[in-house]
C-alpha positions as CSV (number, residue, x, y, z in Angstrom):
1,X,0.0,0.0,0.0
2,X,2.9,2.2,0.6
3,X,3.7,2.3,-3.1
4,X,0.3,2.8,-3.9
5,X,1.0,6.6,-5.7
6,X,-2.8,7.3,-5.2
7,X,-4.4,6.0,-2.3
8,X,-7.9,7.3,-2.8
9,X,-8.6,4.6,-4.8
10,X,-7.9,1.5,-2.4
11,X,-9.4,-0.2,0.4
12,X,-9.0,-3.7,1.9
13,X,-11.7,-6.1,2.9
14,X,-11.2,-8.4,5.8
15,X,-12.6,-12.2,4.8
16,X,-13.7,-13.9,8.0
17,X,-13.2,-17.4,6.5
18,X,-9.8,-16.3,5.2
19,X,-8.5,-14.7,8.9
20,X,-9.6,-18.0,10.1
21,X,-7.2,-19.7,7.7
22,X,-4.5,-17.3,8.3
23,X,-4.3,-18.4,11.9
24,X,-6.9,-15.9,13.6
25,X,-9.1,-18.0,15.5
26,X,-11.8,-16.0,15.5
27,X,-14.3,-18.2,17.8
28,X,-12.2,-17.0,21.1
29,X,-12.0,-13.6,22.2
30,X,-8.2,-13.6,22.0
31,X,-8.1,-14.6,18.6
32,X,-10.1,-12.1,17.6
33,X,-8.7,-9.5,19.4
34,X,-5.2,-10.6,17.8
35,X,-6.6,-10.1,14.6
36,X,-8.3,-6.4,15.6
37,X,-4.7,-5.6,16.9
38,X,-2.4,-6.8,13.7
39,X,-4.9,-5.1,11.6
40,X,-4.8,-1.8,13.0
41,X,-0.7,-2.4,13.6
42,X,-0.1,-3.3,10.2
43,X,-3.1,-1.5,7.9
44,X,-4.9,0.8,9.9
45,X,-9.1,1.2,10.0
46,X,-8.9,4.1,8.1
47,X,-8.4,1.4,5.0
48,X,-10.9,-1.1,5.8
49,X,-13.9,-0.8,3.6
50,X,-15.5,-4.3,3.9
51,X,-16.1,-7.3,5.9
52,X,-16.9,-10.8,3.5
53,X,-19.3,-12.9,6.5
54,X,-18.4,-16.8,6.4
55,X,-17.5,-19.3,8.8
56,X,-15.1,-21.8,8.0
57,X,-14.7,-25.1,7.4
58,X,-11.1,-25.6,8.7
59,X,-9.6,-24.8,12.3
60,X,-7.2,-21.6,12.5
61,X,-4.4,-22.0,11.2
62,X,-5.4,-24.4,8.1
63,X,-4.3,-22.5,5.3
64,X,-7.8,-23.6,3.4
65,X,-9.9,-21.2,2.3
66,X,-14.0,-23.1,2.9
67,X,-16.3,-21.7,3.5
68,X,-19.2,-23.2,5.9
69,X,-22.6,-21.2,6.6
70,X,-22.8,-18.8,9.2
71,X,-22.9,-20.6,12.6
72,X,-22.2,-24.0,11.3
73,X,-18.2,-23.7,11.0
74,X,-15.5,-23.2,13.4
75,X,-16.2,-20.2,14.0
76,X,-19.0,-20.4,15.7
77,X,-21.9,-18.2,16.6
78,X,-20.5,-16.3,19.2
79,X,-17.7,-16.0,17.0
80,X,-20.0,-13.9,14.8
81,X,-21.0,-12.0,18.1
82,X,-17.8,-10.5,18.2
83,X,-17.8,-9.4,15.0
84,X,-20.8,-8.2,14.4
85,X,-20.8,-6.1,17.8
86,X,-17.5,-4.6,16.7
87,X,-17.1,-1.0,16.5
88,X,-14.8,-1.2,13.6
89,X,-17.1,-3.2,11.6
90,X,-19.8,-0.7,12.0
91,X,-20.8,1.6,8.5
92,X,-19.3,-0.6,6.1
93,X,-20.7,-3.1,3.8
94,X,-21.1,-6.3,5.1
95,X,-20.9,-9.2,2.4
96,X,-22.6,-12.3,3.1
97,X,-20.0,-15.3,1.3
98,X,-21.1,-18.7,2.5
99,X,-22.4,-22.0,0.4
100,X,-25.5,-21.6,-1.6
101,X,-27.1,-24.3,0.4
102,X,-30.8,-24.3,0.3
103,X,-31.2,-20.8,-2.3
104,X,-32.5,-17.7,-1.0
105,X,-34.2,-19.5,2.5
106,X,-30.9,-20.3,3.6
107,X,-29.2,-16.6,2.9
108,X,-32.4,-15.0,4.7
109,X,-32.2,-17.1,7.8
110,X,-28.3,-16.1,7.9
111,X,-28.9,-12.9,7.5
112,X,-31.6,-13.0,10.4
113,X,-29.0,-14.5,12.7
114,X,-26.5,-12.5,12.0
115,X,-28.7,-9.7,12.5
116,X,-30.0,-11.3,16.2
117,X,-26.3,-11.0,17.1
118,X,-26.4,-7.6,17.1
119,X,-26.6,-5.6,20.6
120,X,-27.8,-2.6,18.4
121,X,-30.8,-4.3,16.5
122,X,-32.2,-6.0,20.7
């Protein structure tokens, strides 16, 4: 990003499913917090413009990038408490990534879930 000559026209999206992956295990608060920390360390919020939503498949660390449907993975549903109660996460576009499963019924009950989980919508 530093050799980016103009910046106003990048952002980076943080991939749930691919933090996982990476070694972020965001189903405990400490690997969740790790990953809030590196990212403001090594990026910065100011360049976060989107958040892809997907559990995972694999355990941290697994290097495989599969995706599971929300609150079925490793991540877990109090996983997705975290992040969807996190203050950096808030005003940016939230993409919902996980298997087309059962069509449109499956994507509406995530999206009602995921909406449950947040402190701001009780």
């Amino acid at each position: 990003m530093d050799l980016v000559e103009d910046k106003s026209r990048i952002g980076v999206c943080i991939d749930t499913c691919h933090a996982m992956a990476a070694g972020f295990d965001l189903s405990t608060q400490a690997g969740f917090d790790g990953m809030i920390d590196d990212f403001e360390r090594i990026i910065g919020f100011e360049w976060l413009v989107a958040l892809h939503l997907n559990d995972s498949k694999g355990e941290a660390g697994c290097h495989l990038d599969r995706h599971e449907t929300i609150g079925k993975g490793k991540i877990g549903v109090e996983g997705f408490k975290r992040i969807m109660n996190c203050k950096h996460f808030t005003d940016i576009p939230m993409v919902l990534e996980t298997p087309f499963n059962d069509g449109n019924q499956s994507y509406t009950k995530e999206i009602k879930l995921l909406n449950s989980l947040s402190i701001t919508s009780q």
